[in-house]
C-alpha positions in Angstrom: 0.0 0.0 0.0 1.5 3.7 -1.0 2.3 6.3 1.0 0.9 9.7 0.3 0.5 13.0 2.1 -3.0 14.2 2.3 -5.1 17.3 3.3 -8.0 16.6 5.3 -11.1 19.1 6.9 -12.7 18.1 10.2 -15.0 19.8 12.5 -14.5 19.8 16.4 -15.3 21.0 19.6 -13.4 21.9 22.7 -13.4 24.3 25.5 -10.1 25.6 26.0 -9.4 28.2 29.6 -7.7 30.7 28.5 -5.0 32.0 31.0 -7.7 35.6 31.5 -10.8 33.2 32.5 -9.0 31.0 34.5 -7.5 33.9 36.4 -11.0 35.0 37.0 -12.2 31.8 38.0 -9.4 32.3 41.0 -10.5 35.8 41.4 -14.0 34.0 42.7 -12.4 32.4 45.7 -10.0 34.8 46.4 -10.3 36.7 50.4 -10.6 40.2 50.5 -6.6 40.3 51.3 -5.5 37.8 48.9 -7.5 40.3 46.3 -5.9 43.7 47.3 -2.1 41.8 47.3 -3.4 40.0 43.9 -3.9 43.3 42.5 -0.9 45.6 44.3 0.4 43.1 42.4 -1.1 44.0 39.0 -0.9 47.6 39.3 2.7 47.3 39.9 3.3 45.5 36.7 0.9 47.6 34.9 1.4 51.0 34.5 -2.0 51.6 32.9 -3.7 50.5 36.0 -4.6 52.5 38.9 -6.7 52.6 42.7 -9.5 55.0 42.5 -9.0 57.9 45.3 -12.2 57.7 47.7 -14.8 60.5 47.5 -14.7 62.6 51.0 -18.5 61.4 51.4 -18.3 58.2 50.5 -15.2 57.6 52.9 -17.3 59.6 55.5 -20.2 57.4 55.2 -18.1 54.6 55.2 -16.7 55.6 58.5 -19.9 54.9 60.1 -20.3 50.9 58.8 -18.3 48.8 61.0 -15.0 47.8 59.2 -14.9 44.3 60.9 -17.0 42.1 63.2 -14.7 39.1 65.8 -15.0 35.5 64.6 -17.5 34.4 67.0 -15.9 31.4 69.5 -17.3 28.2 69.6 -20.4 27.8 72.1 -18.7 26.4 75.4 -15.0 25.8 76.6 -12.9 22.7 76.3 -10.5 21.9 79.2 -8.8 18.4 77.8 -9.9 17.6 73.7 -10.2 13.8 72.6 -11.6 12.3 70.3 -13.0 9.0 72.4 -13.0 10.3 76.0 -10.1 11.0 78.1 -6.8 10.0 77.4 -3.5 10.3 78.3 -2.5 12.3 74.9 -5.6 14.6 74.8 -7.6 15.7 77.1 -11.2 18.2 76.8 -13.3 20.6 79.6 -16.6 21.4 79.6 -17.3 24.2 82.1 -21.2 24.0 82.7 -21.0 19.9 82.2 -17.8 18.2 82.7 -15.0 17.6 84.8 -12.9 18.1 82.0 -13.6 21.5 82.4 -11.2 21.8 85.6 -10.6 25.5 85.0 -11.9 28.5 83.2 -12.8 29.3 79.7 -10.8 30.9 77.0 -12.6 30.1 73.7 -10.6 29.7 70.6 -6.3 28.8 71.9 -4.4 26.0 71.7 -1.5 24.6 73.1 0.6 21.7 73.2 0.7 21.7 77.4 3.7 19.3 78.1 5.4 16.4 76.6 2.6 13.6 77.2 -0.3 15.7 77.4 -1.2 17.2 74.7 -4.5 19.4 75.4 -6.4 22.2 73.9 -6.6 24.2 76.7 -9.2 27.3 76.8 -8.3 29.2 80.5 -9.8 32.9 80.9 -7.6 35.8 79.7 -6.3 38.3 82.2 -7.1 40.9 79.6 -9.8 43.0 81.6 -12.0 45.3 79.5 -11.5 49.0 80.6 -12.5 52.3 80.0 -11.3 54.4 76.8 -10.0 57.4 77.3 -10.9 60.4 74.7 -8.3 61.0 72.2 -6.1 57.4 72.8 -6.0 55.7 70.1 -6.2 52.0 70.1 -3.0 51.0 68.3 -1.2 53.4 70.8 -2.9 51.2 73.6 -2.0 47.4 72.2 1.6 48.2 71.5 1.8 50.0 75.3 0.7 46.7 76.8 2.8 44.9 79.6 4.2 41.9 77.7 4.9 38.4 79.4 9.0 39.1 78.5 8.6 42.5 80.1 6.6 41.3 83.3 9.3 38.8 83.6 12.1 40.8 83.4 10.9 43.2 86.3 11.1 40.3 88.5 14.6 39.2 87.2 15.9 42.2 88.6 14.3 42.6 92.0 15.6 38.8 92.2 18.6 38.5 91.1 21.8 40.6 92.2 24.4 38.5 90.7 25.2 39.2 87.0 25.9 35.6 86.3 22.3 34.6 87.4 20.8 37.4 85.8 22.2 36.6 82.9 20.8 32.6 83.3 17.5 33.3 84.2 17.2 36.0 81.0 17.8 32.9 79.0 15.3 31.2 81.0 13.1 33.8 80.5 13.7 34.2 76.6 12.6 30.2 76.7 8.9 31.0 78.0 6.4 30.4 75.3 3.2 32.7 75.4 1.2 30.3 77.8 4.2 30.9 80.5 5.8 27.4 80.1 9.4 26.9 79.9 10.2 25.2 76.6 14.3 25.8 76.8 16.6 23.3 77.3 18.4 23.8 80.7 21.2 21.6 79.1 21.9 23.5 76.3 21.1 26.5 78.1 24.4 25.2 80.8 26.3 24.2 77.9 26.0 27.6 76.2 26.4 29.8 78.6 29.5 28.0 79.8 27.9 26.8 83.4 26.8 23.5 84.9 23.2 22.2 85.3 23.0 22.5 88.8 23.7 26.3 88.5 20.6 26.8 85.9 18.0 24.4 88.0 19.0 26.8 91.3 18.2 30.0 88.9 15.2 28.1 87.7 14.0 27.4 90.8 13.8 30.8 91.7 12.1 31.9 88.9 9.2 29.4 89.7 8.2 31.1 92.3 7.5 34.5 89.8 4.2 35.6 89.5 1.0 34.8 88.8 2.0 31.4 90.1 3.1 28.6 87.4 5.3 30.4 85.2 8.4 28.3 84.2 6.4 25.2 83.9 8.0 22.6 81.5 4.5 20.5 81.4 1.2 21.0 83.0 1.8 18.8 86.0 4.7 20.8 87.1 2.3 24.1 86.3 -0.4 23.0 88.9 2.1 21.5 91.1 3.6 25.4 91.7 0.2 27.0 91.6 -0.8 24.2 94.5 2.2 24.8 96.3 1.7 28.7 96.8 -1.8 27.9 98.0 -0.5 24.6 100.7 -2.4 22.5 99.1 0.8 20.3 97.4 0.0 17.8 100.4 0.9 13.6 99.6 -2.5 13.4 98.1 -2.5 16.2 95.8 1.0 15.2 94.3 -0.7 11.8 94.3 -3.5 13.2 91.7 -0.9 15.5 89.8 1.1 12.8 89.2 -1.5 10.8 87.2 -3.1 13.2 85.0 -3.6 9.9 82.6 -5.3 8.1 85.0 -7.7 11.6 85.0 -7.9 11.5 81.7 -9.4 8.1 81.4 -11.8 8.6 84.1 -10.7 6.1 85.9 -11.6 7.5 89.4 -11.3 4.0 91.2 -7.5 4.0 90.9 -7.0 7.6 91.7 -9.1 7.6 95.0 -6.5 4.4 95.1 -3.4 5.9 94.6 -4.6 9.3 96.7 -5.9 7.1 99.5 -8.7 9.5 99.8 -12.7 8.5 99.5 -15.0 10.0 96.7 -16.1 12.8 98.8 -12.2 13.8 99.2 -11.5 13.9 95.7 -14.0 15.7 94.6 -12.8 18.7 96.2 -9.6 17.9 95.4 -10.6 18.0 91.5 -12.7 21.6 92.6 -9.2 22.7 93.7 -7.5 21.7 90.4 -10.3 23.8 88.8 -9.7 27.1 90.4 -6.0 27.0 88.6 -5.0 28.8 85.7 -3.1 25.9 83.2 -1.9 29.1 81.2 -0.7 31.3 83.8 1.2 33.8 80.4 -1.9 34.3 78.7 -2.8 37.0 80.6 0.3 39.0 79.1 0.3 37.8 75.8 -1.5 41.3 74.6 -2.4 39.7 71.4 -5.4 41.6 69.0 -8.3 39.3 68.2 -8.1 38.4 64.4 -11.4 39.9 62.8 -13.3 39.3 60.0 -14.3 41.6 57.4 -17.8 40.7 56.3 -17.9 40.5 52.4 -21.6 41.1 52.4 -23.9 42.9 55.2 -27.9 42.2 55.3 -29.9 44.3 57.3 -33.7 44.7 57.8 -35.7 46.4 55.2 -38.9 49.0 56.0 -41.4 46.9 53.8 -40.1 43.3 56.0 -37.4 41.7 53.4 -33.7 42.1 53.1 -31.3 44.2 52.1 -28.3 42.6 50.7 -25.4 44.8 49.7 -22.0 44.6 49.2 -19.3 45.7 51.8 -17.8 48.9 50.0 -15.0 48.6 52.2 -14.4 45.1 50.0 -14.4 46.2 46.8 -11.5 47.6 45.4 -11.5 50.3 43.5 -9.3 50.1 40.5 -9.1 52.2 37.1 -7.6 52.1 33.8 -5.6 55.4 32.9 -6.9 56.2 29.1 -5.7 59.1 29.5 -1.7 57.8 29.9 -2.1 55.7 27.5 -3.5 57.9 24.9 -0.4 60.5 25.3 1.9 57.3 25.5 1.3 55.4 22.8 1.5 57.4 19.9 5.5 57.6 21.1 6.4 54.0 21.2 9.4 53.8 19.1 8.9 49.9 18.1 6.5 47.4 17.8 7.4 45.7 20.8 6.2 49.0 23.3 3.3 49.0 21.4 2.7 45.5 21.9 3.5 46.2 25.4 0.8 48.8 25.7 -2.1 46.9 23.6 -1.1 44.0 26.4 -1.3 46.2 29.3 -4.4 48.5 28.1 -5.9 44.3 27.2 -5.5 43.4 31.0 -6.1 46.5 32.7 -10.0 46.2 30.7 -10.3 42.6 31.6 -9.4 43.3 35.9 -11.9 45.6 35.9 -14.5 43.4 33.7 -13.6 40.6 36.6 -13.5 42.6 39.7 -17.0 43.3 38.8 -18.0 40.8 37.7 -16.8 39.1 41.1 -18.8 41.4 43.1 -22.6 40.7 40.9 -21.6 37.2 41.4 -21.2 37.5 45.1 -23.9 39.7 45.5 -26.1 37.4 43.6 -24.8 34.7 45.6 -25.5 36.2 48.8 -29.3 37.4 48.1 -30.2 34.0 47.2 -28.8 33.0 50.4 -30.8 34.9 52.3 -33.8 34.2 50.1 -33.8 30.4 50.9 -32.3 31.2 54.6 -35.1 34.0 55.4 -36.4 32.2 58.7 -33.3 31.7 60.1 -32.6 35.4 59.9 -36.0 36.1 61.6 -36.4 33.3 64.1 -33.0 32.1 64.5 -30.6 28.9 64.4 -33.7 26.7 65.0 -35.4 27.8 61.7 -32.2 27.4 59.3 -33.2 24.9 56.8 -31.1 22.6 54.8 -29.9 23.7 51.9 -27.0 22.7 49.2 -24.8 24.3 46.9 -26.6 22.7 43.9 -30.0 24.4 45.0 -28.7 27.7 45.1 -27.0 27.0 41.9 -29.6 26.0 40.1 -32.3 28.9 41.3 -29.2 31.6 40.1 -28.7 30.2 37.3 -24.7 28.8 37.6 -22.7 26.5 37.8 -22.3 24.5 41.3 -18.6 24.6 41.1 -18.9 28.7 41.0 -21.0 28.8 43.7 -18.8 26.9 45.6 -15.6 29.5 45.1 -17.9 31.8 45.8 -18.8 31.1 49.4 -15.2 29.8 50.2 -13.7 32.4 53.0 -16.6 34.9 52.5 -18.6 35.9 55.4 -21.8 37.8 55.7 -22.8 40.3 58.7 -26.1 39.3 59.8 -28.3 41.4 62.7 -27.6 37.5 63.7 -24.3 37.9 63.8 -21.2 37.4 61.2 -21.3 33.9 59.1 -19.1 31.9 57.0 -21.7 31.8 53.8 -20.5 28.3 53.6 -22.4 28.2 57.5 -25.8 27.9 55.5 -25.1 25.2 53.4 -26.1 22.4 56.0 -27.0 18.7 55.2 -30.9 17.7 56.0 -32.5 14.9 58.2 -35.7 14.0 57.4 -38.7 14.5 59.7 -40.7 12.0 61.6 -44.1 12.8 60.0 -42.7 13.1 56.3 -42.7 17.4 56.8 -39.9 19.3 55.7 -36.5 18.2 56.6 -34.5 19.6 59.8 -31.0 21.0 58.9 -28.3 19.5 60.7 -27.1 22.5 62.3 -30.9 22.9 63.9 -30.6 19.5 65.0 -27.0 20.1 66.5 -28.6 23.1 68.7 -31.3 21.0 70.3 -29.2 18.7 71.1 -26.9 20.8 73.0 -29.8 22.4 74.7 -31.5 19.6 75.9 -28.0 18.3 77.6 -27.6 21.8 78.9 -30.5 21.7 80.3 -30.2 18.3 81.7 -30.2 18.5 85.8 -27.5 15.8 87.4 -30.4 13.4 88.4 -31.8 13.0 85.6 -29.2 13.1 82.9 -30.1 12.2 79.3 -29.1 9.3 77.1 -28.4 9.1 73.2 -31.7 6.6 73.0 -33.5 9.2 75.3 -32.3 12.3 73.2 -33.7 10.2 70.2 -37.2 9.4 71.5 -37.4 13.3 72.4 -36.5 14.3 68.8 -38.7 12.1 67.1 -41.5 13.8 69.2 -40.5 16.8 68.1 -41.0 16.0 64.3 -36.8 14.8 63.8 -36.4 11.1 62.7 -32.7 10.8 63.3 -30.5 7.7 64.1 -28.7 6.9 67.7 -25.7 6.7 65.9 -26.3 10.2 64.5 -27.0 11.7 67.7 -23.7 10.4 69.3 -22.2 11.9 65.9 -23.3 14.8 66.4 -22.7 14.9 70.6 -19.3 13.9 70.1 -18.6 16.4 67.4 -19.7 19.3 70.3 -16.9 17.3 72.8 -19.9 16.7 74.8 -19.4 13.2 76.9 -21.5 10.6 77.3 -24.5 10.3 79.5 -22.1 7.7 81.9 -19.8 10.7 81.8 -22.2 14.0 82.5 -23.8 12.5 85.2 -19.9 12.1 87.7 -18.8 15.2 86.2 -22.1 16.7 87.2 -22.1 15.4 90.2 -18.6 16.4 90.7 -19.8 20.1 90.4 -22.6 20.5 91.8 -20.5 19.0 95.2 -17.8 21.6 94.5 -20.7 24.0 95.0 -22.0 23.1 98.0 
C-alpha cells in the first residue's frame, strides 16, 4: 500500500481556559486580602492601572459601617480535647458539664501543654476590659501593653543581684512560650552559657516562684504543682493526683481515689481545687489583637419586611484604567514591541476591571439567594435554618455548582444574627418523623446541645432518650447520629455527664 501525504477538513469542539478566564475563576475564591495583594500586584506591573482615590462622602459614610466584626468562638469551653474520651495524649473541659472543664474558659487557643499531654486548653484571659479614654488611640494602647518578657524581666531584677544569674534566668526567660511554660533546654542553656546544670536548676528554681504562680512550667503537672504549692495545698495526696493526670484522663476515678488514699467525697474537692488554677498562667500577658473578620456582604432589615443585601464597600477595590496615559503614550512607542506592550497592558487592565465586577454581581447574587432560601433563620434564628446545598442555590441563580462553591469559600456575611461563613448555610438535611420538611443538621446540633444543657445531674439524658425526644419533636434521626453529632460538640457521654455533674454540683455546695 503507498504512501501519500493528504489534506483533510474536520470539524471539532473543545473548551479551552484561557489564561484571563482562569484567572478570573481564581479571582471568585479569592479573600478580601488575597484580592488587594493580587492586585498591588497588577498595578505594579501595569502602569495603565490604577486605585481610585475615595470621594470625601463616601469615605465619611463609610466611616460609620463597621469595618470588621470578631469570629465568634465556639459555644462552650474545652478543658482536655479527645476524640473518644479521656486520654493520656488529649484531654477536653466542659465548664457547665464536665469535669474536663477543671478550670476557666478561654474560647478559641491552643496549646501543646507538656510532653505527654497534649490538650487544647481554653483558660480565661487576664485581659480586663477598661475604659477608653478620649483621644487614645487603640494602636497606641495594644503596642503600650505589659508583655509576658517585660513582666518577667521586672522580676529578674528585683531577684537577682548576681550578673551571672541574671544573665541565666534571662535565658530562662527568653525560653517561656506565650502560655508561661518553659520550653528551653536547661542543658543547652548550661552548655551555652559555659555553666553547669545544677547552677541553671537553682536559677530556675527561683524563677518558679515568679508571678501569677506557674510560670516556668515545662509541662502542666509541674504548672499546677507550683500554683498548689503557693496555696498549701501540694499535700501527699494532691501530688498523688498531679502525678497521674492519665489516669484523670481516662476517668478512671477508682484507681485515683486508690493511689490518693482518699474517698469520693475527698476527691471531689480535690478536682474543685484543680479547677480554680489557671493551666496558662502567660496568657494574661500575651496582649495579642483578636483576628477579625471583614464581612464580604452585610444584610440588614428592610422597612417593607425583606432584606437588604449589599455589598461591603469597604471590600471592593477600586481600580481604574488610565486612558488618558495611555492615549499620550502610545503614539511615542518607538517599536512594535512597546506598542505590543501597551495593547497588552491596556488588554488586562479592561479585563481586571471586567472581573472585579463581575466578582462582586456574582457574590452579591450569591449572597441574596442565600438569604432568600435562609429568610427564617434570619428572623427566628438557628432553629429555623433549613437545609440547603450548593446545587440548590445554583440551580435557582442560574450557575454552575462549582462557581457557587468558590464563591462562598472564606466569604462571610454580617447578619443582625451575627457574622457567618456563607458556607455556614449550606447544612446537610434529616428528614422529619411525619414526612414534613427536613431539619437541617445545624438545627438539629442546637437541640441537642440544649437539651444536655439543660439536663439537671439526676436525671441526665441518654443518646436513645435524646432520640425518643426528637422524634417527638417531628426529627427522625438515628442513635448513631445523635452520638455523631454529641461527640462532634466534645460533649461526653450520658455515663460521663452524670460524675462530672455530680462532681460540680459538690464543688458548689
Amino acid at each position: 500500500m503507498a504512501l501519500a501525504a493528504k489534506l483533510q477538513l474536520r470539524q471539532s469542539q473543545s473548551l479551552v481556559m484561557t489564561p484571563q478566564l482562569m484567572q478570573s475563576i481564581r479571582l471568585l475564591q479569592f479573600t478580601h486580602t488575597e484580592l488587594e495583594h493580587f492586585i498591588d500586584e497588577e498595578i505594579e506591573r501595569n502602569p495603565l492601572l490604577e486605585r481610585a482615590e475615595p470621594q470625601d462622602d463616601a469615605a465619611s459614610d463609610q466611616a460609620q459601617k463597621p469595618e470588621a466584626q470578631p469570629q465568634a468562638a465556639a459555644d462552650g469551653g474545652d478543658w482536655f480535647e479527645s476524640e473518644a474520651g479521656w486520654s493520656a495524649e488529649a484531654i477536653s473541659e466542659k465548664l457547665d458539664t464536665s469535669l474536663e472543664n477543671l478550670f476557666p474558659d478561654d474560647p478559641g487557643t491552643s496549646e501543646r501543654l507538656g510532653p505527654d499531654l497534649t490538650a487544647q486548653w481554653k483558660s480565661a484571659s487576664g485581659n480586663g476590659g477598661g475604659s477608653s479614654s478620649e483621644g487614645l488611640d487603640a494602636g497606641d494602647m495594644a503596642a503600650s501593653a505589659i508583655t509576658l518578657r517585660d513582666h518577667v524581666g521586672e522580676q529578674v531584677a528585683l531577684a537577682f543581684t548576681n550578673p551571672a544569674a541574671r544573665l541565666i534566668a534571662g535565658e530562662l526567660a527568653d525560653g517561656l512560650d506565650e502560655t508561661g511554660y518553659m520550653r528551653a533546654d536547661t542543658a543547652e542553656i548550661a552548655a551555652r552559657l559555659g555553666t553547669d546544670a545544677a547552677a541553671v536548676g537553682k536559677v530556675l528554681a527561683v524563677c518558679q516562684t515568679f508571678e501569677p504562680s506557674g510560670l516556668f512550667a515545662r509541662d502542666l503537672a509541674e504548672c499546677l504543682s507550683l500554683q498548689l504549692a503557693v496555696r498549701d495545698r501540694l499535700d501527699p495526696a494532691m501530688k498523688a493526683l498531679v502525678a497521674n493526670l492519665e489516669l484523670l484522663a481516662r476517668r478512671d476515678f477508682q484507681a485515683l481515689k486508690r493511689l490518693c488514699g482518699v474517698d469520693e467525697e475527698d476527691l471531689l474537692d480535690m478536682l474543685a481545687e484543680i479547677r480554680a488554677l489557671d493551666p496558662r498562667p502567660g496568657m494574661a500577658f500575651s496582649g495579642g489583637a483578636s483576628d477579625a473578620i471583614v464581612a464580604d456582604v452585610e444584610v440588614r432589615a428592610a422597612n417593607d419586611g425583606s432584606w437588604t443585601v449589599e455589598l461591603n464597600a469597604e471590600t471592593l477595590p477600586r481600580v481604574l484604567v488610565d486612558h488618558i496615559y495611555f492615549a499620550q503614550v502610545s503614539p511615542q512607542a518607538k517599536n512594535q514591541a512597546e506598542k505590543d506592550f501597551l495593547a497588552e497592558c491596556l488588554q488586562n487592565a479592561n479585563w481586571l476591571t471586567r472581573s472585579l465586577d463581575q466578582r462582586a454581581k456574582t457574590i452579591l447574587k450569591v449572597a441574596s439567594e442565600i438569604v432568600r432560601q435562609q429568610d427564617a433563620f434570619l428572623v427566628h434564628g438557628v432553629r429555623q435554618l433549613k437545609p440547603l446545598n450548593l446545587r440548590t442555590v445554583a440551580d435557582a441563580i442560574g450557575m454552575h455548582e462549582s462557581t457557587v462553591s468558590r464563591v462562598t469559600a472564606n466569604k462571610y456575611m454580617l447578619t443582625p444574627r451575627g457574622v457567618f461563613e456563607l458556607r455556614y448555610f449550606f447544612t446537610a438535611s434529616i428528614a422529619a418523623s411525619g414526612g414534613g420538611d427536613a431539619h437541617s443538621s445545624e438545627a438539629v446540633r442546637d437541640r441537642i446541645k440544649q437539651m444536655i444543657d439543660e439536663e439537671k445531674p439526676v436525671d441526665v439524658l441518654s443518646d436513645d432518650a435524646i432520640v425518643d425526644m426528637l422524634k417527638e419533636s417531628g426529627v427522625d434521626i438515628a442513635r448513631r447520629t445523635v452520638a455523631k453529632y454529641r461527640e462532634g460538640m466534645n460533649i461526653p457521654s450520658s455515663v460521663q455527664r452524670r460524675r462530672e455533674k455530680r462532681a460540680l454540683a459538690s464543688a458548689g455546695r
